[in-house]
Each structure stands twice: as structure tokens, then as C-alpha cells.
N, C-alpha and C positions, 0 to 999 in steps of 0.2 A: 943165326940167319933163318930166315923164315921160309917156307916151302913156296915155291911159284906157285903150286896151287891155293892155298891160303891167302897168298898176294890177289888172288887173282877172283876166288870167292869174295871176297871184303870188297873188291872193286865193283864188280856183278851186284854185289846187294848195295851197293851204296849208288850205286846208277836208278836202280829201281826203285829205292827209296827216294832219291831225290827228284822222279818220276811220279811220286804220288801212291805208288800201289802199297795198300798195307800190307801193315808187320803180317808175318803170317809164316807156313808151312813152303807155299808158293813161290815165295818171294827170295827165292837162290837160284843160280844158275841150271838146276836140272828144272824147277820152273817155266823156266823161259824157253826151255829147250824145250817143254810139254806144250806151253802154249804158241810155242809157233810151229807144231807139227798139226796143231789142232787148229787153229788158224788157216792156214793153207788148205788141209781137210775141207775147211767149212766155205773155201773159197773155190772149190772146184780143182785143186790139183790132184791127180790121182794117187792112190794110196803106194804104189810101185814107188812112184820118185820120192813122195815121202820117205820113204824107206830108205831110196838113196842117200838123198838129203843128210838122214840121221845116223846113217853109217852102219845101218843094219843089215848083216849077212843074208839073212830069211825077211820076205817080205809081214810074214806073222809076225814077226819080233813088231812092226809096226800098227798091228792089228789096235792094239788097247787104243790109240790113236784117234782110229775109225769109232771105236763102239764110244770114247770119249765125247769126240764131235757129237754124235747122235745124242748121248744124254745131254749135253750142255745145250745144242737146241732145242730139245724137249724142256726145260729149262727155262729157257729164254722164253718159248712159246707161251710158256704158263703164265711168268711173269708180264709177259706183253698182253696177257687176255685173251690168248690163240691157244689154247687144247687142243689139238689136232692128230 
């Protein structure tokens, strides 16, 4: 018998594959958990309820988050032809 977790990763990757995102590192359920703390981030929620959100004891445990969002818009700026 196979673990609910196992069930449950292979389901999570196979949603997001059949979503289009490449094969990759990314592309598993802690993923998706990164990129929708970082998302919100980039969306104006505060970093506190992030933190909620992710079920984090210390609002730091959500920190990498914050300094995430900032490089991937710096990032994004680059590629968009915005240095800033």
C-alpha cells in the first residue's frame, strides 16, 4: 500500500504538469507552496499573514519569502527592460 503522501505528491505533480509548468525542481508540492507565498507577497499581502497562511510559528521562518519576491521582481524588471 502506498503512503497518502506519495498518493498525494504524484497527484500535485501531475496537476502541474498537465498545467503546462516544466519538468523541473519546482514543479512538486513544496513548489507551489513557494510560489504562492511569493505571489501574495508580490501582491500586496503582508508578510505576517503570509506567515499565517504557511503555518509558520515565527514570522522569520517566512522571511526567505520577502527577500524571494524582491529578487524575482528584480528579475522580471531586467527581463522586461526595467533596471531599476
Amino acid at each position: 500500500m502506498k503512503k497518502i503522501a506519495e498518493v498525494e505528491w504524484r497527484q500535485v505533480t501531475a496537476v502541474m504538469s498537465a498545467a503546462g509548468l516544466p519538468d523541473g525542481p519546482h514543479r512538486c508540492p513544496k513548489g507551489l507552496r513557494h510560489g504562492f507565498a511569493i505571489q501574495a507577497l508580490s501582491k500586496g499581502v503582508p508578510l505576517n499573514m503570509v506567515s499565517k497562511w504557511m503555518g509558520h510559528a515565527q514570522m522569520e521562518t517566512a522571511a526567505i519569502y520577502e527577500k524571494s519576491e524582491k529578487c524575482e521582481g528584480h528579475i522580471q524588471r531586467v527581463k522586461d527592460g526595467f533596471l531599476v
